[in-house]
N, C-alpha and C positions, 0 to 999 in steps of 0.2 A: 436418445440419450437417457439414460436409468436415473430418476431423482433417485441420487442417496447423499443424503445431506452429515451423514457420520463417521463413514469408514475411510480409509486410505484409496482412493479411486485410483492413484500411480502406484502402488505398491507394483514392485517388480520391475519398471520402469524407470527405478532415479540413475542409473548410471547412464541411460540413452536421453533422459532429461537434464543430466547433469547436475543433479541438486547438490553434489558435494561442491563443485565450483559456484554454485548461484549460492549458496547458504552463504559461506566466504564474502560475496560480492554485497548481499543484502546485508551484512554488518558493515562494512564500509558504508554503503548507502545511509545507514542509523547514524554514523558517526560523523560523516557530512552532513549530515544532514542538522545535528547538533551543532558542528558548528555554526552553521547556518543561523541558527537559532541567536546563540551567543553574539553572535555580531550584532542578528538584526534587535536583539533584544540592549546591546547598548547603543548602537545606533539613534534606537528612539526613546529610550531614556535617560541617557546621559546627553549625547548631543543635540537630543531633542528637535529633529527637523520639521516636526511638525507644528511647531512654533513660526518657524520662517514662511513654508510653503507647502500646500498639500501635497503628497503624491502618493504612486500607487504602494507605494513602501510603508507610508505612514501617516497616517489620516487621523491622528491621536498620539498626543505625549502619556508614555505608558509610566506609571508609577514606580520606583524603586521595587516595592514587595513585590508589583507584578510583574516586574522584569527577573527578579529572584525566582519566580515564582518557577516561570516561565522556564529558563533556564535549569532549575529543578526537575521538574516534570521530563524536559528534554534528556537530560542526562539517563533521568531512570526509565525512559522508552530505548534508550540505549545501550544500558547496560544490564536490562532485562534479557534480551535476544541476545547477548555475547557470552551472559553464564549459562544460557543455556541450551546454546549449538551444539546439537550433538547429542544432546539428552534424551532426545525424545524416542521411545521406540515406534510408535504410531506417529510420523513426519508430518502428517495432516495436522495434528497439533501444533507443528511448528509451525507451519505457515497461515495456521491462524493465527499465531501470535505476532509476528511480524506483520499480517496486515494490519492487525490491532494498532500496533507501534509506529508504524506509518502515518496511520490515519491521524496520530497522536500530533503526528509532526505538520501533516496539514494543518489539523487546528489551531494549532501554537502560531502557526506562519500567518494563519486569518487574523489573530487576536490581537498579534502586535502589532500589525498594521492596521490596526483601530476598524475590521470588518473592511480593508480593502477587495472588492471587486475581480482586481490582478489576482491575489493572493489566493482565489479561490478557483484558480487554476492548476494547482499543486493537487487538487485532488484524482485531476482528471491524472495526472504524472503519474501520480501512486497505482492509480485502477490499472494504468499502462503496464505498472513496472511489476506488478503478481503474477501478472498475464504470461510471465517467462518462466513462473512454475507450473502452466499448462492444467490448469486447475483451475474450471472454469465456475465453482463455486465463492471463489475469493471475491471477485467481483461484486458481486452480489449483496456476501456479507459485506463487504464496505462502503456499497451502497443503503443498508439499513444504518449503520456508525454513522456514514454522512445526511441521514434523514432523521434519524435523532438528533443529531446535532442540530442541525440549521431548523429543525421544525421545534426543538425545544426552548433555545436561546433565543429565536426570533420573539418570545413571548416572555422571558424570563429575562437577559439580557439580551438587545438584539444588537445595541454597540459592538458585541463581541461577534458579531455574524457580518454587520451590513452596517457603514461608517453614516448612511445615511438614514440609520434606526429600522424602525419596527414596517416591514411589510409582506404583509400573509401572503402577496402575490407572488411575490419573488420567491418565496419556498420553492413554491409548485414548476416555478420559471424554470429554477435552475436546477428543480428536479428532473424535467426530460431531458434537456443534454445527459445526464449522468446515467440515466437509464439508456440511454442511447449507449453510450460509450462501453457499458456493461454488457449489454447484448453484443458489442461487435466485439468483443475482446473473448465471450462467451466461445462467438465461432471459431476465433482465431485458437483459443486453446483446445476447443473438439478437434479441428485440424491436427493440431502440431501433436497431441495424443492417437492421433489414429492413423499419423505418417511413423512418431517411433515402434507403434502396436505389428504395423504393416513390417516394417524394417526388421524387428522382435521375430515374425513369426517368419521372414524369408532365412532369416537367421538360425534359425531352430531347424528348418528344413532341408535346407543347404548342409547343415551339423547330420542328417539324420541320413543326406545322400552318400556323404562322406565315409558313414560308417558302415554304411549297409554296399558300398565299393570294396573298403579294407575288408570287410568280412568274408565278400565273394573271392578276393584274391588267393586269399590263408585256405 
């Protein structure tokens, strides 16, 4: 596999990857994902469950501002990728941006539930869900997004990481599931790129036997 960490690695390939229907899908995905947000983010500031009882949802009554806040941020992860589908002539950009915006929406899901545990399952969701742009690069990048994250706030705020505070070990912890997960998604996209590559060039050949028959007939 050629390290090129720049170029458009599927160029030539998005209609046998389907990126016009997956673009489509990953804004839907933003916008559930927002609401997502919006619920959980009145959920535990208006109703405040974490008053009653802890749970994996909410392990901390989150502030007004921060629900705002929250909610804010949501929206423009949101409605970042919806002006501008379609924009991009190098598509590689685009799907860096969208995992950017994803990973936006894990963090936001960890925060409001005061560094729930659960919550930090949605990341593993996200690594999953790139993986069907067969762009075994994405992964990767959002495993450095999610290792700044958890390795910065563990020290700055760790409330906003891990409901049970500050602990260096657990960076590292949850660091190799995630590197795990990245690696096998790694494969799974080298596959599904070197079945449409394969499918591509029986395609082109089949086109060339085709022509090279009509021409022997004429």
């Amino acid at each position: 596999m050629k390290l090129d960490l720049t170029s458009d690695i599927n160029r030539g390939y998005e209609a046998g990857l389907g990126y016009p229907q997956t673009d489509k899908f990953m804004i839907a995905v933003h916008w559930w994902s927002f609401g997502f947000i919006v619920l959980f983010a009145i959920t535990n500031s208006v109703l405040k469950i974490a008053s009653y009882y802890p749970s994996p949802f909410s392990w901390r009554v989150i502030s007004a501002p921060e629900a705002w806040g929250t909610v804010i941020i949501g929206f423009l992860a949101a409605l970042l990728p919806t002006l501008l589908i379609g924009k991009f002539k190098n598509h590689y950009y685009w799907r860096i941006l969208v995992t950017s915006t994803l990973t936006v929406f894990a963090y936001l899901a960890v925060f409001i539930a005061g560094g729930s545990i659960e919550m930090h399952f949605i990341f593993f969701a996200m690594i999953a869900l790139v993986a069907i742009y067969a762009d075994w690069r994405l992964g990767w990048f959002m495993l450095v997004l999610v290792a700044l994250h958890h390795g910065i706030l563990n020290y700055v705020t760790p409330t906003w990481v891990y409901f049970y505070g500050r602990n260096d070990f657990s960076v590292f912890a949850h660091a190799f599931p995630v590197i795990i997960a990245v690696i096998f998604t790694t494969i799974i996209c080298k596959t599904h790129r070197t079945t449409i590559q394969q499918i591509k060039s029986l395609r082109e050949d089949l086109q060339a036997i085709n022509k090279d028959i009509k021409a022997g007939k004429k």
